[in-house]
C-alpha positions in Angstrom: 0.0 0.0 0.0 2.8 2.3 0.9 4.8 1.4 -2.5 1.4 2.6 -4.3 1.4 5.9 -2.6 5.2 7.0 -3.0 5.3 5.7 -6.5 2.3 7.6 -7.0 3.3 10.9 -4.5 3.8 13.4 -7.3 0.6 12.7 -9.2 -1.6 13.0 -6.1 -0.1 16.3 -5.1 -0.2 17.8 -8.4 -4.0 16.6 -8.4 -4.5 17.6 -5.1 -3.2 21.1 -5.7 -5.2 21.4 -8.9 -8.3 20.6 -6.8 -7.5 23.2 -4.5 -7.2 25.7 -7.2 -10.5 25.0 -8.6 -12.0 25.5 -5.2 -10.6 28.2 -4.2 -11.2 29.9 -7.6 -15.0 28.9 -7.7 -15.8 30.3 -4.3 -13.8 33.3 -4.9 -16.0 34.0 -8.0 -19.3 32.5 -5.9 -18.7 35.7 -3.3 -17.7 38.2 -6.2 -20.6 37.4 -7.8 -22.9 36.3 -4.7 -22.4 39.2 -2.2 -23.4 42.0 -4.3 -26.0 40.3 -5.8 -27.4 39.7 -1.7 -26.7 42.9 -0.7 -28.8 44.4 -3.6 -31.4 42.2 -2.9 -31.5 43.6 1.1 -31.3 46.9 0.1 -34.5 46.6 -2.9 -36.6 44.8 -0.3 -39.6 46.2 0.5 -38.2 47.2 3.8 -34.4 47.9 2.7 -33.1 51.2 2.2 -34.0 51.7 -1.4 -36.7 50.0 -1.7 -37.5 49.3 -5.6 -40.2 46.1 -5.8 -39.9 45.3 -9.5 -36.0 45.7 -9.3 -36.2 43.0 -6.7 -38.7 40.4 -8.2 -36.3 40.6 -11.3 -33.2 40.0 -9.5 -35.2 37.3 -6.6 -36.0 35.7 -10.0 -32.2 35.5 -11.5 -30.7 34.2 -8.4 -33.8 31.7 -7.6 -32.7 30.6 -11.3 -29.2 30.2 -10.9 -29.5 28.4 -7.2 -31.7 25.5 -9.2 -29.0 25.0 -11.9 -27.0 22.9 -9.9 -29.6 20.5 -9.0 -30.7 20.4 -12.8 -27.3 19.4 -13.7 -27.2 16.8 -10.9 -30.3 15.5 -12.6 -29.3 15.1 -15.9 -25.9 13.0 -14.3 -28.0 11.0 -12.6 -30.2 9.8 -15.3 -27.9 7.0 -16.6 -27.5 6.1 -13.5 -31.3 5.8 -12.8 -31.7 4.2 -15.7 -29.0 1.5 -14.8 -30.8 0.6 -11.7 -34.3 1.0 -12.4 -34.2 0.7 -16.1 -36.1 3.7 -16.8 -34.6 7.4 -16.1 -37.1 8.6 -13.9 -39.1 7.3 -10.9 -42.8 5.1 -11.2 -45.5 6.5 -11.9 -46.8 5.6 -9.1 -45.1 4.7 -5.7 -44.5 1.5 -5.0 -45.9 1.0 -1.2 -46.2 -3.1 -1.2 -43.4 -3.2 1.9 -46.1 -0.6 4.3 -48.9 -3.0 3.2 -48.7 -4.7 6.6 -48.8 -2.0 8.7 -51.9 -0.9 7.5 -53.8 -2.0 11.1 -51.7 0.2 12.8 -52.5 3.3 10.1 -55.9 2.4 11.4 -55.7 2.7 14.7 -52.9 5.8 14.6 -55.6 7.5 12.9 -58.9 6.5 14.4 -57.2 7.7 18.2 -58.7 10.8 19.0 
């Protein structure tokens, strides 16, 4: 195990050093980007100190927007993946509830206590 890791040193530091360049660059551009963006949004509210409503439903819009992206993209990775386990790429079309089929007694009763 040791042989594997000082055989392989430099290429894990020089991927480990690339990784930390790409963080650090995405979250400096996530607060030059993401700061002004919330401070604008305070300050347009209705009850900020420049209040401008339409101002603020455009730019609550943009930034709603761009904080779905992520999960979109995530989405379409996991497709294949979905599709390799279930065999289709999204979920039934209806849910599939056979395992809570004998609890159903106890629905009953949790329900019917007052």
């Amino acid at each position: 195990m040791w042989q594997l890791i000082t055989d392989n040193l430099p290429m894990l530091m020089e991927g480990s050093g690339e990784t930390l360049v790409m963080t650090f660059v995405s979250a400096l551009f996530a607060y030059l980007i993401g700061v002004p963006l919330g401070v604008a949004l305070i300050l347009t509210d209705k009850d900020g100190l420049r209040p401008m409503r339409a101002f603020n439903a455009v730019l609550g819009w943009i930034v709603n927007v761009g904080r779905s992206i992520p999960f979109v993209i995530l989405m379409l990775v996991i497709a294949p993946l979905t599709r390799l386990i279930v065999g289709r790429p999204s979920a039934p079309r209806r849910p599939s509830c056979r395992w809570l089929w004998p609890q159903r007694p106890l629905w009953r009763a949790w329900w019917s206590s007052p």
